[in-house]
PDB file of the backbone (N, CA, C, O) and the ligand in Angstrom, with CONECT records:
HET     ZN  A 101       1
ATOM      1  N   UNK A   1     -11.011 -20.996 -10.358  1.00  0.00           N
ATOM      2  CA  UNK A   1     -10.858 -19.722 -11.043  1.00  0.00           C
ATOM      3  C   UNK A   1     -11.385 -18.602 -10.159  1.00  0.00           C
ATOM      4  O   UNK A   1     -12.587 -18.668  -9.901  1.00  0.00           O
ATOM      5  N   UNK A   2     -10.643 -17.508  -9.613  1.00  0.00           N
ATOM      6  CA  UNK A   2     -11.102 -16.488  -9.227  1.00  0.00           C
ATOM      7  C   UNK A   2     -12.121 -15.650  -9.769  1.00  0.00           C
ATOM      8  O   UNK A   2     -11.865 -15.371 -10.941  1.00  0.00           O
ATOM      9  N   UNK A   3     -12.913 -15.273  -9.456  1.00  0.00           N
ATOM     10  CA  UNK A   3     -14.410 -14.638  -9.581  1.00  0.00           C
ATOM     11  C   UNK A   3     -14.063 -13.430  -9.446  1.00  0.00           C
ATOM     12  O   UNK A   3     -13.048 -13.214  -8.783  1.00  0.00           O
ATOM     13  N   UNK A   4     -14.838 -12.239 -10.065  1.00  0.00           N
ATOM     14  CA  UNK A   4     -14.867 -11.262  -9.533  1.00  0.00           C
ATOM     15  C   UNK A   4     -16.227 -10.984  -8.990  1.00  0.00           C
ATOM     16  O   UNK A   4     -17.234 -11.688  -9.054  1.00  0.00           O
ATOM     17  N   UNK A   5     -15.998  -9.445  -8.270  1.00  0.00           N
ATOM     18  CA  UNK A   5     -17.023  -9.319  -7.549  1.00  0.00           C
ATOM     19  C   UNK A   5     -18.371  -9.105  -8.292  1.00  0.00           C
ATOM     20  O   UNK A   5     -19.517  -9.518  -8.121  1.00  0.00           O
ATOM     21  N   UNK A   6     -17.957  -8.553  -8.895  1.00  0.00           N
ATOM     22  CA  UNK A   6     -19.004  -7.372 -10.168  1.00  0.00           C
ATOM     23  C   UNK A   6     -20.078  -8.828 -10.315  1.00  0.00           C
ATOM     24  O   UNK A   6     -21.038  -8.183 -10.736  1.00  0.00           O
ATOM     25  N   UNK A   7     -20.429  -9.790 -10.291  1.00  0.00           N
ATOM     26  CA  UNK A   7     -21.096 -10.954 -10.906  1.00  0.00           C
ATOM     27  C   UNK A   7     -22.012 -10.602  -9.244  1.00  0.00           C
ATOM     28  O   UNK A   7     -23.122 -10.071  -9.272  1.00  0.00           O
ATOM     29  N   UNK A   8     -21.521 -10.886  -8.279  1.00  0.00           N
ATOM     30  CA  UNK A   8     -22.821 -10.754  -7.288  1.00  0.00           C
ATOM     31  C   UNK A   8     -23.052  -9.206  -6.642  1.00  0.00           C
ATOM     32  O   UNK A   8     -24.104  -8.690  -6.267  1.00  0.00           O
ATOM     33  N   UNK A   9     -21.799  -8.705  -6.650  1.00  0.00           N
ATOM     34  CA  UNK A   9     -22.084  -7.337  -5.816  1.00  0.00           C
ATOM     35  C   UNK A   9     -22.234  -6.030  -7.433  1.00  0.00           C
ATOM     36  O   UNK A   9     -21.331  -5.510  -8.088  1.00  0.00           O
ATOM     37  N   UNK A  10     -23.565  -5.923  -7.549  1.00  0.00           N
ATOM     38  CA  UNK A  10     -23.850  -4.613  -8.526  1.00  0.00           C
ATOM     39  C   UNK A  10     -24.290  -3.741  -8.393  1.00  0.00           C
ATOM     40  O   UNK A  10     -24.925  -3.081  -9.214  1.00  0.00           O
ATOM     41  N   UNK A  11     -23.983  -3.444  -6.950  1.00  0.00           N
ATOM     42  CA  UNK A  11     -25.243  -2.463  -6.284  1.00  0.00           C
ATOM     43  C   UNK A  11     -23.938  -1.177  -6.524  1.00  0.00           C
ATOM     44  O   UNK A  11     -24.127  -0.334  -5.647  1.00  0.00           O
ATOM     45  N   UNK A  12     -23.007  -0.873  -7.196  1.00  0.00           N
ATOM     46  CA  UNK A  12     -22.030   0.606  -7.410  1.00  0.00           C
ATOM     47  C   UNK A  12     -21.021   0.330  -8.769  1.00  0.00           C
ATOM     48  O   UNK A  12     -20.192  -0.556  -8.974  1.00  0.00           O
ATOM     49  N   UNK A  13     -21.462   1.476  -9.595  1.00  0.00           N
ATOM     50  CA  UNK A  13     -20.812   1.274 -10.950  1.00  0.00           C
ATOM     51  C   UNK A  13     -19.828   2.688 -11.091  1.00  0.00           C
ATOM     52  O   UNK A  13     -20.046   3.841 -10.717  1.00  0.00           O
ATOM     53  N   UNK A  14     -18.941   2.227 -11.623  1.00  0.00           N
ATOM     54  CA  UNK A  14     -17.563   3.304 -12.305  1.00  0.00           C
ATOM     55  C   UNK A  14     -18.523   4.733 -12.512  1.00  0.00           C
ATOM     56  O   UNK A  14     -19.683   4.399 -12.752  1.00  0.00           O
ATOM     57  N   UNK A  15     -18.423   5.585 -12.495  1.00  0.00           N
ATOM     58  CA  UNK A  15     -18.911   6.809 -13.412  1.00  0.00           C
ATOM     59  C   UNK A  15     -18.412   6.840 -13.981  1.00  0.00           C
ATOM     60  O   UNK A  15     -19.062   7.317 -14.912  1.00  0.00           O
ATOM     61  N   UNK A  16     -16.714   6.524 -14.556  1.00  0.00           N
ATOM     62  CA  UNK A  16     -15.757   7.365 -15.347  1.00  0.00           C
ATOM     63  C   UNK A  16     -15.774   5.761 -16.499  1.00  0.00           C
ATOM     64  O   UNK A  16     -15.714   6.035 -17.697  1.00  0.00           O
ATOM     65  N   UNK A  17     -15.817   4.903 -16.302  1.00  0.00           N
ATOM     66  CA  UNK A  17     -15.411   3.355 -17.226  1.00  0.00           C
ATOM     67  C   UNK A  17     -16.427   2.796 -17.015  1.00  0.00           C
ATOM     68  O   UNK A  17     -16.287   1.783 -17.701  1.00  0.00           O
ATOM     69  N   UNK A  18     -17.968   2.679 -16.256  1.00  0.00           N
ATOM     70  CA  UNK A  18     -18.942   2.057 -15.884  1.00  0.00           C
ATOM     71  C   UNK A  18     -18.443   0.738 -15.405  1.00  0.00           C
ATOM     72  O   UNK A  18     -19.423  -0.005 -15.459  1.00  0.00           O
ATOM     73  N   UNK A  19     -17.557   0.159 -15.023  1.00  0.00           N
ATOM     74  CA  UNK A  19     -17.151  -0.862 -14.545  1.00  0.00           C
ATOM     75  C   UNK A  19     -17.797  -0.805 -13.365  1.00  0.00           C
ATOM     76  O   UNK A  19     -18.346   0.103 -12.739  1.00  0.00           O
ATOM     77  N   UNK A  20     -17.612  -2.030 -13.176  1.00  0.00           N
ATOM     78  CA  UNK A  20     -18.977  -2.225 -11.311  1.00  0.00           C
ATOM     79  C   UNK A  20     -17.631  -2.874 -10.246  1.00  0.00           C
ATOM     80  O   UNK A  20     -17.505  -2.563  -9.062  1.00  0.00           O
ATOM     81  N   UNK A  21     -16.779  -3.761 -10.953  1.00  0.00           N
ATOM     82  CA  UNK A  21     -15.475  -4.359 -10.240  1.00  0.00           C
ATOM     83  C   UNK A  21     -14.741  -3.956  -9.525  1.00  0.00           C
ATOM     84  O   UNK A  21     -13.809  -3.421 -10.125  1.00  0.00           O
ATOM     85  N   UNK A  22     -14.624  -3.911  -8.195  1.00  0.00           N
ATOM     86  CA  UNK A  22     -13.511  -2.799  -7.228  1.00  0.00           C
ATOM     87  C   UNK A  22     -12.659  -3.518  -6.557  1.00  0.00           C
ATOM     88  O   UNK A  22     -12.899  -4.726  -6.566  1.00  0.00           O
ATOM     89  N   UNK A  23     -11.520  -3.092  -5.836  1.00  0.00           N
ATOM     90  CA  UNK A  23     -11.040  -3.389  -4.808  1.00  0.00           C
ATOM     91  C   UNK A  23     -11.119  -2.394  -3.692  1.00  0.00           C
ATOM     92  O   UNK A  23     -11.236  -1.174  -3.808  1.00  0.00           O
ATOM     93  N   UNK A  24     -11.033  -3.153  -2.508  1.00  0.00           N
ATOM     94  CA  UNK A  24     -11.222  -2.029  -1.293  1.00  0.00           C
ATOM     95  C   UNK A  24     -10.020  -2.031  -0.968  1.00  0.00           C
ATOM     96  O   UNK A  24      -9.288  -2.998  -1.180  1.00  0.00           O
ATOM     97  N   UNK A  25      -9.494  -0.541  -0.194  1.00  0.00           N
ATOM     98  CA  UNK A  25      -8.074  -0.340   0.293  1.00  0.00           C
ATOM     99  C   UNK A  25      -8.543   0.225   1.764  1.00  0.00           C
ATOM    100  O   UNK A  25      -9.070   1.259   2.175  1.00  0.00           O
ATOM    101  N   UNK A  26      -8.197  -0.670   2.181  1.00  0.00           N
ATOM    102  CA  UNK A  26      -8.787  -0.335   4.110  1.00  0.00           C
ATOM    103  C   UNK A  26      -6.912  -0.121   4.467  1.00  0.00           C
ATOM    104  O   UNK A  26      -5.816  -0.394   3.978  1.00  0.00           O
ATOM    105  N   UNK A  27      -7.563   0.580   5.702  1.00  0.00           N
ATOM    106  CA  UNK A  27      -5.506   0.850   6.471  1.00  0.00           C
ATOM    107  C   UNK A  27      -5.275  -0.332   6.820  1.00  0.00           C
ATOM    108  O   UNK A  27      -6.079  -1.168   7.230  1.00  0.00           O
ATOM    109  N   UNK A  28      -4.307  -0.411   6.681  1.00  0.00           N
ATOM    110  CA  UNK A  28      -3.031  -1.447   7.205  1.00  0.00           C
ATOM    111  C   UNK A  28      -3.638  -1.661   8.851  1.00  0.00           C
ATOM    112  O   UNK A  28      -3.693  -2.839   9.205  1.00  0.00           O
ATOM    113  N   UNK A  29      -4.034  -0.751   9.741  1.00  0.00           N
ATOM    114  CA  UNK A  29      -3.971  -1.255  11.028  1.00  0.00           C
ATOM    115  C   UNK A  29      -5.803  -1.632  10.900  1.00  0.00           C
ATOM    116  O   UNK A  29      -6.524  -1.107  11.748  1.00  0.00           O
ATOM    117  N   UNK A  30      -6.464  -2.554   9.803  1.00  0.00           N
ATOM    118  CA  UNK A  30      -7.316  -3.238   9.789  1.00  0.00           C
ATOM    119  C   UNK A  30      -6.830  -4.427  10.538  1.00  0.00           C
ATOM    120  O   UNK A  30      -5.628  -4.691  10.515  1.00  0.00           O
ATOM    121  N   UNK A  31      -8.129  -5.567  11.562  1.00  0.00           N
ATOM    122  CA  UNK A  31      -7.461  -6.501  11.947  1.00  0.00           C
ATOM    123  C   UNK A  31      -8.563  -7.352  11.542  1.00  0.00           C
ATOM    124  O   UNK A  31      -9.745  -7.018  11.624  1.00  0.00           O
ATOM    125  N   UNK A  32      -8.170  -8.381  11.136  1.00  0.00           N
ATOM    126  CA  UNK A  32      -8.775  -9.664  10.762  1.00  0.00           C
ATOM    127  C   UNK A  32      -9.397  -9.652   9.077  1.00  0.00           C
ATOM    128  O   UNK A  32      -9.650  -8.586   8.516  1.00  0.00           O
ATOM    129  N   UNK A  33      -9.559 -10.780   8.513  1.00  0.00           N
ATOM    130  CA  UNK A  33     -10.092 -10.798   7.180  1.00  0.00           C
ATOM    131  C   UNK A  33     -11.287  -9.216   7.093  1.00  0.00           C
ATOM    132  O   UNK A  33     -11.943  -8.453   7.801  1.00  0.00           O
ATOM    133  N   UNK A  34     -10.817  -9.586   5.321  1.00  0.00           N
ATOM    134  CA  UNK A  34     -11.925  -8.644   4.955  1.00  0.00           C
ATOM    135  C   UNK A  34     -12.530  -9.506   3.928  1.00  0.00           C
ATOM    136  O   UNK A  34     -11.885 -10.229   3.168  1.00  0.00           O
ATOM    137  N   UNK A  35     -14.005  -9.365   3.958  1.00  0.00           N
ATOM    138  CA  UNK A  35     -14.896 -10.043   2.699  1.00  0.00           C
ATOM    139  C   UNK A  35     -15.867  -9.563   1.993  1.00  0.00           C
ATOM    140  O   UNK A  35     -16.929  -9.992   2.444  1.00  0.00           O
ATOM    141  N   UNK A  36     -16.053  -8.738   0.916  1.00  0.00           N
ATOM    142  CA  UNK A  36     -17.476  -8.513   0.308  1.00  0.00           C
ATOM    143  C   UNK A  36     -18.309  -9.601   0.080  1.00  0.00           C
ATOM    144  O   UNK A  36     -17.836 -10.690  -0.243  1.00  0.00           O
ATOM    145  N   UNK A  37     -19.810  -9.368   0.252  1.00  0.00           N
ATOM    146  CA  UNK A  37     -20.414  -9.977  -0.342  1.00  0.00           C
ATOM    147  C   UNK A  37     -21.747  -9.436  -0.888  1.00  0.00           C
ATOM    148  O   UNK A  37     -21.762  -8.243  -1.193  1.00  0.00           O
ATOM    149  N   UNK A  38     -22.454  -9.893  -0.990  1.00  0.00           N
ATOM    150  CA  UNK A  38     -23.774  -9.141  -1.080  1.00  0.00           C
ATOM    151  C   UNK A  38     -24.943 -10.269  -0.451  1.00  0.00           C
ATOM    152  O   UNK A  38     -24.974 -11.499  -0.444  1.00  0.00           O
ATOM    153  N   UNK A  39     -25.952  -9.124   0.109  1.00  0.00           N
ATOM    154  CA  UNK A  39     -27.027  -9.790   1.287  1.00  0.00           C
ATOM    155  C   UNK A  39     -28.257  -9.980  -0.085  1.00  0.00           C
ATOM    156  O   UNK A  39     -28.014  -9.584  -1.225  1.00  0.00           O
ATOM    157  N   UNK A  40     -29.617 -10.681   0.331  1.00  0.00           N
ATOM    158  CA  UNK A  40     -30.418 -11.158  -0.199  1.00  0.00           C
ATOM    159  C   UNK A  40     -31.395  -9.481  -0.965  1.00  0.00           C
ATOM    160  O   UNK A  40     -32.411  -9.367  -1.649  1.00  0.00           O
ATOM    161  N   UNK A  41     -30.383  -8.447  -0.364  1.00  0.00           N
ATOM    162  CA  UNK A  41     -31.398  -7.320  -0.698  1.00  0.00           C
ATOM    163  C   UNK A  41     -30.323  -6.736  -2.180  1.00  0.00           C
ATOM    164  O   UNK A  41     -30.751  -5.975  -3.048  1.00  0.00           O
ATOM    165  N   UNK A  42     -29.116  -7.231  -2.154  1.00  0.00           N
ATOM    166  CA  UNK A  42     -28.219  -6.692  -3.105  1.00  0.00           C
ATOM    167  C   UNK A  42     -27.782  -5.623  -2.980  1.00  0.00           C
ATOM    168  O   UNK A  42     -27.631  -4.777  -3.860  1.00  0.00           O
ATOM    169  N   UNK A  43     -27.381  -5.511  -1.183  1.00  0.00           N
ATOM    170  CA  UNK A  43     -26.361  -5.227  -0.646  1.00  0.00           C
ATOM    171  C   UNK A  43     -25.339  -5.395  -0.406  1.00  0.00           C
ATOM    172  O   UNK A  43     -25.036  -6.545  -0.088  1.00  0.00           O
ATOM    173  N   UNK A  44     -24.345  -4.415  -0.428  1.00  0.00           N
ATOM    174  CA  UNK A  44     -22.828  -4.541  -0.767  1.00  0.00           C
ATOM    175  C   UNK A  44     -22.811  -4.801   1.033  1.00  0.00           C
ATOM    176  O   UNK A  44     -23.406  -3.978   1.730  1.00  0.00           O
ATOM    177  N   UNK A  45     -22.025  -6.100   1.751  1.00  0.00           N
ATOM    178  CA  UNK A  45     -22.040  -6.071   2.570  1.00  0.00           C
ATOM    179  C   UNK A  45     -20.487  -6.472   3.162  1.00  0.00           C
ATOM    180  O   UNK A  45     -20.133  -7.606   2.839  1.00  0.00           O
ATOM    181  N   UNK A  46     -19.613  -5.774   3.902  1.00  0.00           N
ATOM    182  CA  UNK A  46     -18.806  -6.307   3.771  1.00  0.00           C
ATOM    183  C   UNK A  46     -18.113  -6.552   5.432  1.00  0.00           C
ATOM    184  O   UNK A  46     -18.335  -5.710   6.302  1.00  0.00           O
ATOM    185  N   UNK A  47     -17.867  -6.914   5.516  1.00  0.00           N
ATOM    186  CA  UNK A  47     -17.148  -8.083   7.069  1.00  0.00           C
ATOM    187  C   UNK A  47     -15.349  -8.031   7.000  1.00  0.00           C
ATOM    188  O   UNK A  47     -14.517  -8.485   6.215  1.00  0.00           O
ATOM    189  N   UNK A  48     -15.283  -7.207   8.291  1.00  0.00           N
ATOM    190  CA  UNK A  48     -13.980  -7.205   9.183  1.00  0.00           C
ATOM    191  C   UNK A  48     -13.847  -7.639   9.991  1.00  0.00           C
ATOM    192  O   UNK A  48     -14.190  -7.176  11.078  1.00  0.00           O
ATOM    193  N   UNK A  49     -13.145  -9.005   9.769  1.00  0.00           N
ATOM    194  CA  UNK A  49     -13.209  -9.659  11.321  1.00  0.00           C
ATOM    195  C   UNK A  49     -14.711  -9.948  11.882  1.00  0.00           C
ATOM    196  O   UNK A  49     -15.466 -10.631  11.191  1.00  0.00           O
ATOM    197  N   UNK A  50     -15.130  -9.443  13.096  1.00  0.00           N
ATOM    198  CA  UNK A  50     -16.125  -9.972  13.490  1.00  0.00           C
ATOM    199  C   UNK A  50     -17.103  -9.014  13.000  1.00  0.00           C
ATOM    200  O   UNK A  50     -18.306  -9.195  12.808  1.00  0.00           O
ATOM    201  N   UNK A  51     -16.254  -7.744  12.790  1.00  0.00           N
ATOM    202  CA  UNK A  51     -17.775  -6.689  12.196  1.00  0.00           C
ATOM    203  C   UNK A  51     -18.669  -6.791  10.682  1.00  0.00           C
ATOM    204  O   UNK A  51     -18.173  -6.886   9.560  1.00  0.00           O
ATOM    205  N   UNK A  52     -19.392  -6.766  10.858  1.00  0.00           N
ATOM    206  CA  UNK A  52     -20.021  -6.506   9.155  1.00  0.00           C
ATOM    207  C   UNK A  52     -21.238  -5.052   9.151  1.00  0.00           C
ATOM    208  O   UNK A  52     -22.123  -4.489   9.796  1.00  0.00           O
ATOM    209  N   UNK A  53     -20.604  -5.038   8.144  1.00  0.00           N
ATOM    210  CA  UNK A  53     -21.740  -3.751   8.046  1.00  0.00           C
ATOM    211  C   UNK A  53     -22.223  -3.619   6.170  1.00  0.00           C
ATOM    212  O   UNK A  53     -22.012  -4.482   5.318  1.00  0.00           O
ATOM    213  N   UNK A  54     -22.725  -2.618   6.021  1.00  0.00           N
ATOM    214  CA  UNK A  54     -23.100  -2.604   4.203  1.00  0.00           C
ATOM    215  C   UNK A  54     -22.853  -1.325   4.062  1.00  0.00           C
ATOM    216  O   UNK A  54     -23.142  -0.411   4.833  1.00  0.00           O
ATOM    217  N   UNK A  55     -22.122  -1.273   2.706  1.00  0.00           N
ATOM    218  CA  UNK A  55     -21.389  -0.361   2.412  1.00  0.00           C
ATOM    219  C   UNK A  55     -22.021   0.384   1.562  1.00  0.00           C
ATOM    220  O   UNK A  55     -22.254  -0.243   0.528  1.00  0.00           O
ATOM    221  N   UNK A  56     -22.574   1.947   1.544  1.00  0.00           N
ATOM    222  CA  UNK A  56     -22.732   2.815   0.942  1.00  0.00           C
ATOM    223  C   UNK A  56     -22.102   3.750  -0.052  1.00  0.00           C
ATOM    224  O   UNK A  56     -21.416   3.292  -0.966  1.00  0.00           O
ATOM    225  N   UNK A  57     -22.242   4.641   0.043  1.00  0.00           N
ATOM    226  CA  UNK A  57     -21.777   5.432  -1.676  1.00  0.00           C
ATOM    227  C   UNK A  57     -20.838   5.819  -0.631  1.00  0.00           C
ATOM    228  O   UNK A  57     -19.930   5.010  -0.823  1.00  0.00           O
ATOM    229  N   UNK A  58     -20.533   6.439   0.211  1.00  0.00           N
ATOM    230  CA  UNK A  58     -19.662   7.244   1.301  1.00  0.00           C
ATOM    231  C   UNK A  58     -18.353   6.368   1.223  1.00  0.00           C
ATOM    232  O   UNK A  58     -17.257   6.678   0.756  1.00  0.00           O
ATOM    233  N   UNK A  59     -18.775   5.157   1.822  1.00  0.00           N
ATOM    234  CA  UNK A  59     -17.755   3.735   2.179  1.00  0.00           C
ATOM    235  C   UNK A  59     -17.216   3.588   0.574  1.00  0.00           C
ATOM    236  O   UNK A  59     -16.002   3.604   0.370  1.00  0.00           O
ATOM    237  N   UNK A  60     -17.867   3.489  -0.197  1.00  0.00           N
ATOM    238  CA  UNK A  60     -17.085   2.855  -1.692  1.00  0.00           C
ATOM    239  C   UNK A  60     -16.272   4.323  -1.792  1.00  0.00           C
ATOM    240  O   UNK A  60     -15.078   4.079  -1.618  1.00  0.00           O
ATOM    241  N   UNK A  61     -16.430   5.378  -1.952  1.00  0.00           N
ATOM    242  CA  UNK A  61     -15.654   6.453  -2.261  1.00  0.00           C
ATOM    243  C   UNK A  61     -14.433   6.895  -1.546  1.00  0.00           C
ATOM    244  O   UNK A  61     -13.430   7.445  -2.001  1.00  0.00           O
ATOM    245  N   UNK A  62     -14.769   6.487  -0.142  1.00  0.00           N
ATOM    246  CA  UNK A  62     -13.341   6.511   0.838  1.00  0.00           C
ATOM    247  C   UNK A  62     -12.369   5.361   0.368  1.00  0.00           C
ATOM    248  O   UNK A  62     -11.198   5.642   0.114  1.00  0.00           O
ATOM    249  N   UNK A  63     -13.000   3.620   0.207  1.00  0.00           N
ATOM    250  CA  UNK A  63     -12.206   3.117  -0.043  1.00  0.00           C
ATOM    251  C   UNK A  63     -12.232   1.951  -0.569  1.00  0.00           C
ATOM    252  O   UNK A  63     -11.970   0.855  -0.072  1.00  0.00           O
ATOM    253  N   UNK A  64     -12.729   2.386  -2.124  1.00  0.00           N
ATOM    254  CA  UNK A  64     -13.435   1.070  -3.072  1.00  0.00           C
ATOM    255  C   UNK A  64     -12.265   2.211  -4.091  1.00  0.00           C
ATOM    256  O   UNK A  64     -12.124   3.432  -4.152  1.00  0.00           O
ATOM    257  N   UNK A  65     -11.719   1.231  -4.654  1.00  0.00           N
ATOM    258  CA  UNK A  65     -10.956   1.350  -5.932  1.00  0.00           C
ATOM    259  C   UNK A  65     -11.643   0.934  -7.074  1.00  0.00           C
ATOM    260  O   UNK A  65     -12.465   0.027  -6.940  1.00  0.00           O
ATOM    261  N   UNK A  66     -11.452   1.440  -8.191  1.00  0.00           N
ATOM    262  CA  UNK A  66     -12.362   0.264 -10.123  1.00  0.00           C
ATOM    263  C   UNK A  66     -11.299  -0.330 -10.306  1.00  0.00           C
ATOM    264  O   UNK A  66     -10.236   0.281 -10.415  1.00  0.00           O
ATOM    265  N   UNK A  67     -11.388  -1.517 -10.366  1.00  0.00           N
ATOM    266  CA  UNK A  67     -10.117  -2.328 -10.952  1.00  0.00           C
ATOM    267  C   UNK A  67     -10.374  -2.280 -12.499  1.00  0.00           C
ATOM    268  O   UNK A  67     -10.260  -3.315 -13.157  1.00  0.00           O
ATOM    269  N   UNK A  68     -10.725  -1.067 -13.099  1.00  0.00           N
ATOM    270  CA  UNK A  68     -11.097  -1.137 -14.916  1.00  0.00           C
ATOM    271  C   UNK A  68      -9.969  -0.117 -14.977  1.00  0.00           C
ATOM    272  O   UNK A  68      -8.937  -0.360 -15.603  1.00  0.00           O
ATOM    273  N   UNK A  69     -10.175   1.066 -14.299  1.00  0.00           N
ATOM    274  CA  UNK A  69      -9.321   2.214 -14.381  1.00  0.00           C
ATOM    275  C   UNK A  69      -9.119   2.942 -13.168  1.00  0.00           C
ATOM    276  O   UNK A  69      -8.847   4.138 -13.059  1.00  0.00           O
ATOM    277  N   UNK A  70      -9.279   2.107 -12.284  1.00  0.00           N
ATOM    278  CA  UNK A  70      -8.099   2.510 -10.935  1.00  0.00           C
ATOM    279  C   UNK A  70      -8.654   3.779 -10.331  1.00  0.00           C
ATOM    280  O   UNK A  70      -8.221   4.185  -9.253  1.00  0.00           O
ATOM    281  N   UNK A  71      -9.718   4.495 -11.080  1.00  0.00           N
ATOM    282  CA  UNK A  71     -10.594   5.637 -10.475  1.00  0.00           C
ATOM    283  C   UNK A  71     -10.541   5.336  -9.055  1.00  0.00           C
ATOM    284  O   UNK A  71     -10.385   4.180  -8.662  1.00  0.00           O
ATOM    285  N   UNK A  72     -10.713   6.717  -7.959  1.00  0.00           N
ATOM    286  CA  UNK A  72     -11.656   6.471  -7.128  1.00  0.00           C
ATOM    287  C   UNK A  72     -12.503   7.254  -6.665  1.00  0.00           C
ATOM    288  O   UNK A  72     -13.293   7.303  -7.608  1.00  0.00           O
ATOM    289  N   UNK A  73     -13.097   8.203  -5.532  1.00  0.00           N
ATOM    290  CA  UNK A  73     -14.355   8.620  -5.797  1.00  0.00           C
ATOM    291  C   UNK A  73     -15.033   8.735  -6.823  1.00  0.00           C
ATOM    292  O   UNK A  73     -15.361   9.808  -7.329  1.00  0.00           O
ATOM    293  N   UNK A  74     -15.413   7.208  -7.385  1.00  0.00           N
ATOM    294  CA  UNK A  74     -15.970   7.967  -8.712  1.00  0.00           C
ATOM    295  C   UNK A  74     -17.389   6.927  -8.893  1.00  0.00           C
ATOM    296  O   UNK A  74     -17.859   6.666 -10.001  1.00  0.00           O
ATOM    297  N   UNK A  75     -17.888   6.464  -7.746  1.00  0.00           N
ATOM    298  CA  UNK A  75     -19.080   5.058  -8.078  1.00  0.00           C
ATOM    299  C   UNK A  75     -20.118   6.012  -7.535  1.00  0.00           C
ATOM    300  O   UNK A  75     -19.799   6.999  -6.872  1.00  0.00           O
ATOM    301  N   UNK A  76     -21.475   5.672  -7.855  1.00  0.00           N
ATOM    302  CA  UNK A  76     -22.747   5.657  -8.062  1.00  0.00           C
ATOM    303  C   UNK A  76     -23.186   4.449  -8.067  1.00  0.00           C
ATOM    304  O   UNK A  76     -22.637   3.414  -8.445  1.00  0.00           O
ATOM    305  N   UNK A  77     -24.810   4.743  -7.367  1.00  0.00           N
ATOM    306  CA  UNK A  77     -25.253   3.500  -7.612  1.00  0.00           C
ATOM    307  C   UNK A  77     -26.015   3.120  -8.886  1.00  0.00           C
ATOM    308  O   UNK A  77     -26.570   3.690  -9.825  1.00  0.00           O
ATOM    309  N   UNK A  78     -25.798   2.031  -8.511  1.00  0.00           N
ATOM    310  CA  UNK A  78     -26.319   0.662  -9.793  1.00  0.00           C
ATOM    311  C   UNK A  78     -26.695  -0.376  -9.569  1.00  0.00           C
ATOM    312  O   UNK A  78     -26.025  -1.301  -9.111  1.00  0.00           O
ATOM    313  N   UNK A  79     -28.467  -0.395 -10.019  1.00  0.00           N
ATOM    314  CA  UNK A  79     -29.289  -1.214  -9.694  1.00  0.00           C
ATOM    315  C   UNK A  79     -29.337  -2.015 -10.766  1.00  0.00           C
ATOM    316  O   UNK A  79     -29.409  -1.128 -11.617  1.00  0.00           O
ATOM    317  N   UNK A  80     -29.351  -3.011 -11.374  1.00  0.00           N
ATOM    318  CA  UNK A  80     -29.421  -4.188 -12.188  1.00  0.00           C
ATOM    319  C   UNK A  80     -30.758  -4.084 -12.818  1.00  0.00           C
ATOM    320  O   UNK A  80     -30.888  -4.349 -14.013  1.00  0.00           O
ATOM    321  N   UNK A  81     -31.850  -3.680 -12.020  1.00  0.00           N
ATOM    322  CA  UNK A  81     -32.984  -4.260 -12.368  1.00  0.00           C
ATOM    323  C   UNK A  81     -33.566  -2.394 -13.184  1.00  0.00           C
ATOM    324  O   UNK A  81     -33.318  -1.258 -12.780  1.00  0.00           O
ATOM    325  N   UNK A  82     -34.047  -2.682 -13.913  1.00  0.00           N
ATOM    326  CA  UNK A  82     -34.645  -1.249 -14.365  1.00  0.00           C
ATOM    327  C   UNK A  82     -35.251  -0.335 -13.465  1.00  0.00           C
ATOM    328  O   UNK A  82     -36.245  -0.664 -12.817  1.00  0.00           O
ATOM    329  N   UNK A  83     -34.926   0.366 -13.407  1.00  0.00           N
ATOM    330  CA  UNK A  83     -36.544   1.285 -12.703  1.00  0.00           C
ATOM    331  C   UNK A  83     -37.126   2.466 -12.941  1.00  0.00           C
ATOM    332  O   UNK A  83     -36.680   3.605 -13.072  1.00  0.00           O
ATOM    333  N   UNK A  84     -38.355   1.931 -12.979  1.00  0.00           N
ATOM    334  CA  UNK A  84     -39.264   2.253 -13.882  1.00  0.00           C
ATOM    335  C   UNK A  84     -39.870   3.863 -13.533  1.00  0.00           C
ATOM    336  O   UNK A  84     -40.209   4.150 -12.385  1.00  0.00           O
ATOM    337  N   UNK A  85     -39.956   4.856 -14.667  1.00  0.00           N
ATOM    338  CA  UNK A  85     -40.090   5.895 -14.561  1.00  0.00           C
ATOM    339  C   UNK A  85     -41.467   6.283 -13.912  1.00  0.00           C
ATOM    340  O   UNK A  85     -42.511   5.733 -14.264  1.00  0.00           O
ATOM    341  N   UNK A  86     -41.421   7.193 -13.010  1.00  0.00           N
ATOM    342  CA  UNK A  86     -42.410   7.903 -12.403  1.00  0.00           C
ATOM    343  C   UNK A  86     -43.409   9.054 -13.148  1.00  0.00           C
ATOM    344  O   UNK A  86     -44.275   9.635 -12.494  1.00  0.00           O
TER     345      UNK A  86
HETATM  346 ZN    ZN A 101     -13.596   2.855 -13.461  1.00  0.00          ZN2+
END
């Protein structure tokens, strides 16, 4: 059964549907696989070919889609864990 991402990668949520679930739309003259995952810090980390890097609010807004409602510049981050007021 296909997984979605939203279960390990929660580090960027919808503003407009709060959905956390995306797809990325990289150009066509991308070469080699693409993979999200997330690193031990619950970082969005994602790998082209041989590159990997972790993807920020910048990177999801250029080219992270919500697969809830197809929004896009529209994620913020989203931390899972509470945090706690100052
Ligand atoms: Zn959305």
């Amino acid at each position: 059964m296909a997984k979605g991402l939203a279960e390990e990668v929660s580090m960027f949520k919808c503003k407009q549907c709060q959905g956390t679930e995306f797809q990325l739309v990289l150009q066509a003259n991308v070469q080699g696989q693409v993979t999200v995952s997330a690193n031990p810090f619950n970082e969005v980390v994602v790998t082209v070919g041989e590159q990997e890097f972790i993807a920020d609010l910048m990177f999801m807004n250029q080219f992270a889609v919500c697969k809830d409602c197809g929004g896009i510049k529209c994620w913020a981050y989203f931390f899972r864990e509470p945090v706690s007021a100052m």
